[in-house]
N, C-alpha and C positions, 0 to 999 in steps of 0.2 A: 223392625224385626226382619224385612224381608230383605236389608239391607246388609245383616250378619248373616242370611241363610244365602244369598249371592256370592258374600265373600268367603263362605266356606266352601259353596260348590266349587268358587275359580280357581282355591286353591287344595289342587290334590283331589277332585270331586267327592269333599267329604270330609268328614273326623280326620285327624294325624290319628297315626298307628298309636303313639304315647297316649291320647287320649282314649282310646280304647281298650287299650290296656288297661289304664286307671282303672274306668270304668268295670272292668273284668272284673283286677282284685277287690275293688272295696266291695263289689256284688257277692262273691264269694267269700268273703269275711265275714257276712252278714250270713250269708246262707249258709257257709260251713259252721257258724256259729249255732245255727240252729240245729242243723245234723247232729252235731257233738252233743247239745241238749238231750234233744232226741233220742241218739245212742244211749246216753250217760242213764235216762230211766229206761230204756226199754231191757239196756243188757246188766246194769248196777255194775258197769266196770270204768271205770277213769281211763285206763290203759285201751279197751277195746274200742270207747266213746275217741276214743283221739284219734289211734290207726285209723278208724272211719271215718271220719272228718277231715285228718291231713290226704288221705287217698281223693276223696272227693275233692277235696281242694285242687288237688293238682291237676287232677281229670278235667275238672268243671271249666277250670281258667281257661287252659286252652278251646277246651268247646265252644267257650262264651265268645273269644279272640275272636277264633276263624269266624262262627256266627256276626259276630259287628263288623267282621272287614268283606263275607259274604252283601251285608245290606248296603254296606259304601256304595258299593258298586251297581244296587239297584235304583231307577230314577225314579220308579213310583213314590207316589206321596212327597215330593219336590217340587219348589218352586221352578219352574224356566228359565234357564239365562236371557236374560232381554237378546235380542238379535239383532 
């Protein structure tokens, strides 16, 4: 294990951006999934349930991005490159 966490610190110190992206939308699929549930009893509209959910969506993804490529770059909680 500490063996893949060396080889990802040495390269790029951290996640590729694709992989965080991933990471973004399937989190947002999941949670915009729920918003739209959410929406869909609270307002009993299909049409309004969506608008809110596709807004959220698009907001969130990006929020989530910058947030994962923010923590790339922080060491805490990482192992140490041997020296």
């Amino acid at each position: 294990m500490l063996t893949i966490g060396v080889r990802l610190m040495s390269f790029g110190r951290g996640e590729a951006h694709s992989r965080s992206l991933a990471k973004a939308v399937s989190w947002r699929i999941t949670g915009s999934l729920d918003t739209f549930l959410l929406s869909l009893l609270i307002t009993g509209s299909f049409r309004f349930a969506g608008a809110i959910a596709t807004t959220e969506m698009i907001t969130k993804i990006a929020l989530y991005y910058g947030h994962e490529r923010i923590w790339a770059v922080i060491p805490w909680g990482r192992p140490q490159l041997p020296q």
